[in-house]
Every structure is written in C-alpha cells, then in structure tokens.
C-alpha positions as CSV (number, residue, x, y, z in Angstrom):
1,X,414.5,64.7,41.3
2,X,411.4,66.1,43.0
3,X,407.8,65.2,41.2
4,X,406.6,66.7,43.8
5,X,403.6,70.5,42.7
6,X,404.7,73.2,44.0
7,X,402.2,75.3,46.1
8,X,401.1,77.0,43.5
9,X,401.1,74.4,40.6
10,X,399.1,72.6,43.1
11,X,396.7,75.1,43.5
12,X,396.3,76.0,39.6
13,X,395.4,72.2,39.1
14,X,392.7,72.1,42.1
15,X,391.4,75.8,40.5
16,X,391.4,73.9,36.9
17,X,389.8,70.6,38.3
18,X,386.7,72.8,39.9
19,X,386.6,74.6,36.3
20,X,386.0,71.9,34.6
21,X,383.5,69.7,36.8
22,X,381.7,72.5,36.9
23,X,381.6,73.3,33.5
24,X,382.4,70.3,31.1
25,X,378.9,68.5,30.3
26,X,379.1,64.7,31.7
27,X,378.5,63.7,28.2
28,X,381.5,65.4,26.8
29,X,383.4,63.6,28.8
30,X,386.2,60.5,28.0
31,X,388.2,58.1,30.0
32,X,391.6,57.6,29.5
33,X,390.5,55.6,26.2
34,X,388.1,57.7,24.7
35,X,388.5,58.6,21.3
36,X,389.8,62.4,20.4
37,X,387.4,61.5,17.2
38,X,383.9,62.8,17.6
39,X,381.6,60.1,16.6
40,X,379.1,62.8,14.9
41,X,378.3,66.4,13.5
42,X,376.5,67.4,16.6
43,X,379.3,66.2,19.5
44,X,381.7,67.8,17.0
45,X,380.3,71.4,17.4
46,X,379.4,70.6,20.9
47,X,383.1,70.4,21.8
48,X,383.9,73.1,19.7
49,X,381.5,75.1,21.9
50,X,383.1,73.6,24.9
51,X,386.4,74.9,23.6
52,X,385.4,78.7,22.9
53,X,384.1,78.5,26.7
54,X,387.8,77.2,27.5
55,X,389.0,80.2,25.8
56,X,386.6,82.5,27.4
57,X,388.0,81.3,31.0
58,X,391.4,82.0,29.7
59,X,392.1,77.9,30.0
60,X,393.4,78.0,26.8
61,X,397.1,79.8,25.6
62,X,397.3,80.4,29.2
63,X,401.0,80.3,28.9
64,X,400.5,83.3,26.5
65,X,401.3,86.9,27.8
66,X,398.3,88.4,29.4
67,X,397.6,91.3,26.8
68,X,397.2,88.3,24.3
69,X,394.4,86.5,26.1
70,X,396.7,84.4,28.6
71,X,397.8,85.0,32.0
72,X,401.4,84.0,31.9
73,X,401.8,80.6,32.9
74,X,404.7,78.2,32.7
C-alpha cells in the first residue's frame, strides 16, 4: 500500500493549511483534545460564523459538484 499524497492532494492540503491560519481566529482554535462542545453562547455563534466563512471559501461540500457550491473533489 502507498500512504503516500499525491501531487495534488498534497498541494490541496498546503492550500487548505494557509486558508485556515490565515483565517481561523487563535481563539477558535483546539488541540487534538479540545472539546467539539462550545463552552458558551458567544463561542457558539462565533464558530458558526467561522463555518459560513468556510462555506463562503467553498471549504465546505467541496466534494459536491461545482454548480452546487463545491468544486468537485474526491
């Protein structure tokens, strides 16, 4: 078996790194044992504002056809 990225997986996961350190706020973010549960009302809509600008970027569905909102990924 070969776990090895393609060329272009590779370069989708560098293109969706940059996205998000540039635009995921420090204080959003979680280590690998942070809680999925928001711990109040206003880090609640704050994520949910996070995730409208994840759909915006097309980050979200992107394995949806492209006249939907995706770009066709696998």
């Amino acid at each position: 078996m070969d776990f090895e990225f393609t060329p272009e997986q590779e370069a989708l996961r560098q293109e969706l790194r940059q996205w998000l350190a540039a635009n995921l706020p420090p204080d959003l973010r979680t280590g690998p044992s942070g809680s999925i549960t928001a711990p109040n009302w206003a880090i609640s809509e704050r994520r949910r504002e996070f995730q409208k600008k994840l759909y915006q970027a097309r980050w979200l569905g992107s394995w949806w056809p492209c006249e939907y909102g995706g770009f066709n990924a696998t």
